[in-house]
Z-matrix of the N, CA and C atoms (Angstrom, degrees):
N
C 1 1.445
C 2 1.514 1 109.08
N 3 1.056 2 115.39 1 164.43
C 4 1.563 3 121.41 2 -162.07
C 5 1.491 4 108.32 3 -103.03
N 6 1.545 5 112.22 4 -168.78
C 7 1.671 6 105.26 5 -172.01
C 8 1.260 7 112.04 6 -74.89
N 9 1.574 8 127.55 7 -26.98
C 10 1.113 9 139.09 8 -179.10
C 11 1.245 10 140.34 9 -47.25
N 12 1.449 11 97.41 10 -2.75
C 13 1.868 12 125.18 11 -166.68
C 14 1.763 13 97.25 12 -27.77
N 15 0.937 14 154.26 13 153.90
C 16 1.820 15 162.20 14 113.02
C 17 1.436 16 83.85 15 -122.34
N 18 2.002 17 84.34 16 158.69
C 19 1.486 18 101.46 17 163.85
C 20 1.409 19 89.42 18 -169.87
N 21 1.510 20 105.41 19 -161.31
C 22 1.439 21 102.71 20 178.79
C 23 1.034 22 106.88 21 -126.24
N 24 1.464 23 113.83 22 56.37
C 25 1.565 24 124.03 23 167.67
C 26 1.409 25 115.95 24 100.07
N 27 1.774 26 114.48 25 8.46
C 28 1.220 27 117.78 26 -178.33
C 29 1.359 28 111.61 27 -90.68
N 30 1.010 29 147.88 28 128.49
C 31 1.682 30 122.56 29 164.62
C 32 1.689 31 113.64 30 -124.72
N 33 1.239 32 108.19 31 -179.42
C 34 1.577 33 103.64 32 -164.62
C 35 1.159 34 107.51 33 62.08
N 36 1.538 35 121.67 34 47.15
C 37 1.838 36 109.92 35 154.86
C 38 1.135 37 111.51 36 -105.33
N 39 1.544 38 114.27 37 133.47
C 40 1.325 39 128.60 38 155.28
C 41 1.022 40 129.35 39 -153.43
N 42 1.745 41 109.24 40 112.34
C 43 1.667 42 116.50 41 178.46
C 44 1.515 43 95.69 42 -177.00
N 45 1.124 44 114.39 43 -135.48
C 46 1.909 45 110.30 44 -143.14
C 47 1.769 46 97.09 45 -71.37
N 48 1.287 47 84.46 46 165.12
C 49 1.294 48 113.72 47 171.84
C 50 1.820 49 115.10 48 -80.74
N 51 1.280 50 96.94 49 123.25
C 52 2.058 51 68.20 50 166.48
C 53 0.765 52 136.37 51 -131.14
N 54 1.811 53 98.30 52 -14.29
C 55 1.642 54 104.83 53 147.89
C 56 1.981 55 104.74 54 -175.89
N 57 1.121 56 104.03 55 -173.15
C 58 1.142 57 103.27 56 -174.62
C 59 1.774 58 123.88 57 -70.65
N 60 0.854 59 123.01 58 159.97
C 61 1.711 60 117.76 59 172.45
C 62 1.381 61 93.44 60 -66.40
N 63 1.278 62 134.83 61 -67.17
C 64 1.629 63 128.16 62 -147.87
C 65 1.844 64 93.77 63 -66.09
N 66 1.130 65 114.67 64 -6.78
C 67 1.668 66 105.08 65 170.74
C 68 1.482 67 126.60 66 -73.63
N 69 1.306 68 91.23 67 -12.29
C 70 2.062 69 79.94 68 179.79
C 71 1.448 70 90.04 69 -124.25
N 72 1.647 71 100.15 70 143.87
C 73 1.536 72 115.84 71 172.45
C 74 1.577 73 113.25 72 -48.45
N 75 0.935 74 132.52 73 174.30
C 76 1.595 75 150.07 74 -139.34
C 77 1.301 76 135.23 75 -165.23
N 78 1.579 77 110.51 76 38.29
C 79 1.802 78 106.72 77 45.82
C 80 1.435 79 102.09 78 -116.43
N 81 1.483 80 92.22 79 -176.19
C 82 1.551 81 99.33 80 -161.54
C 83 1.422 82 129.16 81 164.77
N 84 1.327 83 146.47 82 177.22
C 85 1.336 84 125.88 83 -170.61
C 86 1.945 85 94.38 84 -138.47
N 87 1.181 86 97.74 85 161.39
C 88 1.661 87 104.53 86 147.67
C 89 1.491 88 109.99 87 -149.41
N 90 1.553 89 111.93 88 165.75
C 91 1.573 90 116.54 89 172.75
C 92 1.594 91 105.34 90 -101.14
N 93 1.512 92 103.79 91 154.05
C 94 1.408 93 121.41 92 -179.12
C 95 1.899 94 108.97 93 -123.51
N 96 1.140 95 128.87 94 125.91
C 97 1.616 96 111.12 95 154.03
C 98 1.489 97 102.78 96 -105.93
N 99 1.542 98 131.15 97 121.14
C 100 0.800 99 138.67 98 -144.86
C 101 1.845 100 95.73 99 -107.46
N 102 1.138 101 149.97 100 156.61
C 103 0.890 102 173.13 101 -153.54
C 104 1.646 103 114.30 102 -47.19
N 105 1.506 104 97.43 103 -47.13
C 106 1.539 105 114.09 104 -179.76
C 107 1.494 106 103.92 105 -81.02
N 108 1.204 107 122.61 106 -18.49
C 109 1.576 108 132.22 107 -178.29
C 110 1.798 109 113.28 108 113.62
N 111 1.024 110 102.52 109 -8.28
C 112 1.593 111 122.22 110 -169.92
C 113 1.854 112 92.87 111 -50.65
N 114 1.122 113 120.97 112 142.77
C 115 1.481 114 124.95 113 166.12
C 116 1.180 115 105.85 114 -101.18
N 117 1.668 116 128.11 115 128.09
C 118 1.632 117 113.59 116 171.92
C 119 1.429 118 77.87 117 -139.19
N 120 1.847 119 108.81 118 -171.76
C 121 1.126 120 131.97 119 -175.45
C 122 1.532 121 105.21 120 -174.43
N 123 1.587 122 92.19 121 139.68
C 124 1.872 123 110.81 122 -150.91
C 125 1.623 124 80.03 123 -110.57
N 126 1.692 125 110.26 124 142.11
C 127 1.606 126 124.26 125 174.05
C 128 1.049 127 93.98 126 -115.72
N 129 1.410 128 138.21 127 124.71
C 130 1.667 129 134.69 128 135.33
C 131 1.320 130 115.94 129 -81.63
N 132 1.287 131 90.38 130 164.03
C 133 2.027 132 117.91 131 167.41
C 134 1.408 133 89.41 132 177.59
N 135 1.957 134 82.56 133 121.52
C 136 1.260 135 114.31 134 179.79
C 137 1.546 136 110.06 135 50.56
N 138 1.713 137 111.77 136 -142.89
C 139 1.593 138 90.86 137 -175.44
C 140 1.723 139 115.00 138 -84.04
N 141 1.106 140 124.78 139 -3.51
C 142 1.293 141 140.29 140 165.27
C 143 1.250 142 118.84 141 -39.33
N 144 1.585 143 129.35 142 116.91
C 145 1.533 144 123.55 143 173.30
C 146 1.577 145 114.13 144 -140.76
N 147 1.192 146 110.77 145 121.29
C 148 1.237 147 127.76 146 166.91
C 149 1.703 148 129.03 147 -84.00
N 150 1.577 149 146.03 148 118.94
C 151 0.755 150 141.54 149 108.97
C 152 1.711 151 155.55 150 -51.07
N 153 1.833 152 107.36 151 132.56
C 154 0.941 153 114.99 152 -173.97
C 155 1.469 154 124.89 153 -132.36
N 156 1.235 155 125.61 154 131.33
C 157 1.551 156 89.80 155 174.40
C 158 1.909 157 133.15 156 -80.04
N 159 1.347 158 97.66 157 160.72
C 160 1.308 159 88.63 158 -158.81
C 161 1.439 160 107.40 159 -78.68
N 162 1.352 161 134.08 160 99.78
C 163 1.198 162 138.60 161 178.71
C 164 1.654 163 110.78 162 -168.81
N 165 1.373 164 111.68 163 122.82
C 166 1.430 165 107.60 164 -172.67
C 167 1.546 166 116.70 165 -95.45
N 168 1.457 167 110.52 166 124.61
C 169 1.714 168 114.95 167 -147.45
C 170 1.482 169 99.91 168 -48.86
N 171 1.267 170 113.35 169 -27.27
C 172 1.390 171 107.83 170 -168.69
C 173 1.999 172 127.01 171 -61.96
N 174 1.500 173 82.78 172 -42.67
C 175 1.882 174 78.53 173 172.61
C 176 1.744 175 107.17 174 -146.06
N 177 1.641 176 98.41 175 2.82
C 178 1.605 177 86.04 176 143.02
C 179 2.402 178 80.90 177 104.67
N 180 1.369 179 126.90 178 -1.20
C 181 1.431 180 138.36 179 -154.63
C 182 1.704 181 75.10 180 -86.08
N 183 1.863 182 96.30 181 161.02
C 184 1.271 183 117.52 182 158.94
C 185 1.567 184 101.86 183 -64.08
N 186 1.303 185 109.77 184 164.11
C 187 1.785 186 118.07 185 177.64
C 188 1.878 187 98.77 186 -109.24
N 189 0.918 188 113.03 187 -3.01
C 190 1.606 189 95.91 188 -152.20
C 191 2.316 190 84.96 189 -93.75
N 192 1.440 191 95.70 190 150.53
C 193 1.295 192 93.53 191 176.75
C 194 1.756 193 112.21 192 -92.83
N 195 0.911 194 104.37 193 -3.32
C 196 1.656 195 111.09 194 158.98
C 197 1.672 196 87.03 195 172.84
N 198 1.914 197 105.12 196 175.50
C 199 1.037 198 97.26 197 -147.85
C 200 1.290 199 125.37 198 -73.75
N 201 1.500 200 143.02 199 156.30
C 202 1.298 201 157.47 200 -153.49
C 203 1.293 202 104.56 201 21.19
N 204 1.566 203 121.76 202 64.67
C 205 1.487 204 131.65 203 152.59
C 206 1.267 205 106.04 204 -124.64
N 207 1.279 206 139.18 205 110.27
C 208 1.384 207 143.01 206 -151.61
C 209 1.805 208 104.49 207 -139.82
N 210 1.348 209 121.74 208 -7.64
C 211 1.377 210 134.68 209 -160.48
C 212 1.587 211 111.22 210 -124.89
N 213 1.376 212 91.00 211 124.69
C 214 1.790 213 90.59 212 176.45
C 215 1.687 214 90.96 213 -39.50
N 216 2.096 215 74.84 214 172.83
C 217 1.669 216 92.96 215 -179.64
C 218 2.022 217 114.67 216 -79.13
N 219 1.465 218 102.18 217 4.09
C 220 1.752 219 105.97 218 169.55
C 221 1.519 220 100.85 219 -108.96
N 222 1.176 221 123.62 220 9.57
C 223 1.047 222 123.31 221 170.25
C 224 1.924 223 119.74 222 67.27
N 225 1.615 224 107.11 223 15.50
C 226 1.516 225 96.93 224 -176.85
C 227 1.623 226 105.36 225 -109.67
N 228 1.117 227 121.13 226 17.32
C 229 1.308 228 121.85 227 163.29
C 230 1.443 229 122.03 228 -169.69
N 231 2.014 230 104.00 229 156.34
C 232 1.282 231 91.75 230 -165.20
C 233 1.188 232 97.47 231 -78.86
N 234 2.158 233 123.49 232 170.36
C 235 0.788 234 116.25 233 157.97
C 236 1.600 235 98.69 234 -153.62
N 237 1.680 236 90.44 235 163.77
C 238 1.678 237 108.86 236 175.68
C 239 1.236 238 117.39 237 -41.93
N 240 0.818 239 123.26 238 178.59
C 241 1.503 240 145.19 239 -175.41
C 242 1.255 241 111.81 240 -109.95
N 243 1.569 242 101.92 241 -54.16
C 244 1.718 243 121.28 242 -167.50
C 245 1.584 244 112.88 243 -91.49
N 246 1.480 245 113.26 244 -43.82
C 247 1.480 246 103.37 245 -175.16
C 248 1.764 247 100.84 246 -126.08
N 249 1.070 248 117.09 247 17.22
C 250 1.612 249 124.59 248 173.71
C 251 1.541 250 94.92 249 47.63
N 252 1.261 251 102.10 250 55.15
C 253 1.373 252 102.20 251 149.80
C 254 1.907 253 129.07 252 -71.73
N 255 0.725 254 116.55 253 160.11
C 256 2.186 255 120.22 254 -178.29
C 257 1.298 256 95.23 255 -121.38
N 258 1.110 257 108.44 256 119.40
C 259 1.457 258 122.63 257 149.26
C 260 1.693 259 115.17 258 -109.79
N 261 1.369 260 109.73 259 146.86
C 262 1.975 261 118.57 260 -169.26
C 263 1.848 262 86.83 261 -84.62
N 264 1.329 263 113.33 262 131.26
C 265 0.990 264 124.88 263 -173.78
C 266 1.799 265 126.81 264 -57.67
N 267 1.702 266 95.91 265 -26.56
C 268 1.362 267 121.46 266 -167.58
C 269 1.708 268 107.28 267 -80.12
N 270 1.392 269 105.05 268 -23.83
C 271 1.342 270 96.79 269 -170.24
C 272 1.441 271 108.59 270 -158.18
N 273 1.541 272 122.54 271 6.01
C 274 1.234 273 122.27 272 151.28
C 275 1.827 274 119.20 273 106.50
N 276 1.914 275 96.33 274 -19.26
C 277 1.137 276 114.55 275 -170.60
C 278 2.021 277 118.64 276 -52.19
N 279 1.384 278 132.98 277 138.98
C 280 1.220 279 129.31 278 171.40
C 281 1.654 280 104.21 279 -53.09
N 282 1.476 281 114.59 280 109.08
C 283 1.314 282 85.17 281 158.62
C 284 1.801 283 113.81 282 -107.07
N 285 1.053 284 127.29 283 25.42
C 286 1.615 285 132.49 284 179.30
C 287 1.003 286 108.76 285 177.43
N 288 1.341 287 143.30 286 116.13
C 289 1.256 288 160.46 287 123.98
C 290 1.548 289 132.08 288 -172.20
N 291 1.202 290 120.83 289 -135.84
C 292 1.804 291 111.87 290 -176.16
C 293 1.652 292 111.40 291 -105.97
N 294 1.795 293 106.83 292 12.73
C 295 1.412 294 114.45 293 158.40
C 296 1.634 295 110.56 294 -115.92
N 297 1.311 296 125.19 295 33.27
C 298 1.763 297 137.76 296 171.39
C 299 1.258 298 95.88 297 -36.69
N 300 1.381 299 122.07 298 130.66
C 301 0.823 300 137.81 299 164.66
C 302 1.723 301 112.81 300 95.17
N 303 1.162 302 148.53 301 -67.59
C 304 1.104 303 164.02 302 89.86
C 305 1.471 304 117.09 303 74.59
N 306 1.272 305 150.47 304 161.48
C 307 1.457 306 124.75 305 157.63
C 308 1.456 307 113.80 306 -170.15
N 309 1.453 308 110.97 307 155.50
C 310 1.494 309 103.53 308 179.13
C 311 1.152 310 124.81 309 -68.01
N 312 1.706 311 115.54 310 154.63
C 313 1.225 312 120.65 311 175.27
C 314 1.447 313 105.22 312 -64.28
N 315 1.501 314 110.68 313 144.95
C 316 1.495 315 115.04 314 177.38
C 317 1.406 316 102.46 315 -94.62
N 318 1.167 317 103.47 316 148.18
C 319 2.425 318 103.72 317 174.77
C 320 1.485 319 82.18 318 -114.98
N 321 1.200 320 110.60 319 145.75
C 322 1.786 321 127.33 320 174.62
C 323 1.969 322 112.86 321 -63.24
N 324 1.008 323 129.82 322 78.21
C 325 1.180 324 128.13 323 -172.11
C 326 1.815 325 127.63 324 -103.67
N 327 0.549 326 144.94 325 53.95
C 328 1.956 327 143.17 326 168.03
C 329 1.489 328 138.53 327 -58.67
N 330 1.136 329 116.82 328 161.97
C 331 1.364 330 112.94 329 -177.88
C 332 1.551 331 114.18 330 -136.67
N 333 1.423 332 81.00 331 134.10
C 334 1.753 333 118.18 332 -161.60
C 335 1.612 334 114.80 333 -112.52
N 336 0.805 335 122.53 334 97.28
C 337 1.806 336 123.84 335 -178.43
C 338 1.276 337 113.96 336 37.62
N 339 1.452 338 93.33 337 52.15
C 340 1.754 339 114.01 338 151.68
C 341 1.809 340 93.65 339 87.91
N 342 1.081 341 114.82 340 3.29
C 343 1.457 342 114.46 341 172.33
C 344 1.720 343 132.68 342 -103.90
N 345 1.212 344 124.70 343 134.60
C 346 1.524 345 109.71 344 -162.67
C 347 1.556 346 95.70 345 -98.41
N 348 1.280 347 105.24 346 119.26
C 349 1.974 348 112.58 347 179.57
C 350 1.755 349 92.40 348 -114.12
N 351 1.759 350 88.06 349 163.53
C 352 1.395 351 112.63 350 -167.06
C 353 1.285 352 111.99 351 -148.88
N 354 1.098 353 127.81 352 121.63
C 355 1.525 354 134.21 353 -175.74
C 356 1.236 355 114.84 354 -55.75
């Protein structure tokens, strides 16, 4: 991987590619099914990217409100689909809804010479 390493606090990733940085809006989300079948979905802002998997702790639903829209409509947090739950973008935590407290699973994700890889 190149000098460019960001992530969102993951380090030591290395494995697939899944797509380019200039592919997801800015900010913004996309979905991944990753190899094993696992569903996740990577959030940027700026060069910053977070992975999560896509499942909302609360009853287990996709989060995205159709596909790779994962971000309120101001864009500063993710949220459900189903019960408009908020999660803080940085680390996944509930901050309002009927999963308070609660938080998404993180998937190990970084960026490597302009590319977003995933363990």
């Amino acid at each position: 991987m190149g000098d460019d390493l960001q992530d969102g606090g993951h380090r030591g990733v290395s494995g697939a590619v899944l797509c380019a940085l200039a592919d997801i809006d800015d900010p913004g989300g996309k979905g991944f099914v990753l190899a094993d079948g696992r569903r996740i979905f990577v959030i940027r802002r700026g060069r910053g990217v977070w992975g999560y998997a896509n499942a909302c702790p609360h009853q287990g639903v996709p989060l995205d409100w159709r596909p790779d829209v994962f971000l309120s409509l101001d864009k500063s947090v993710i949220q459900c689909s189903t019960h408009g739950a908020q999660f803080r973008i940085e680390d996944g935590e509930c901050l309002a809804g009927p999963c308070l407290g609660a938080a998404l699973r993180p998937v190990p994700v970084a960026l490597a010479d302009g590319m977003v890889v995933a363990s």
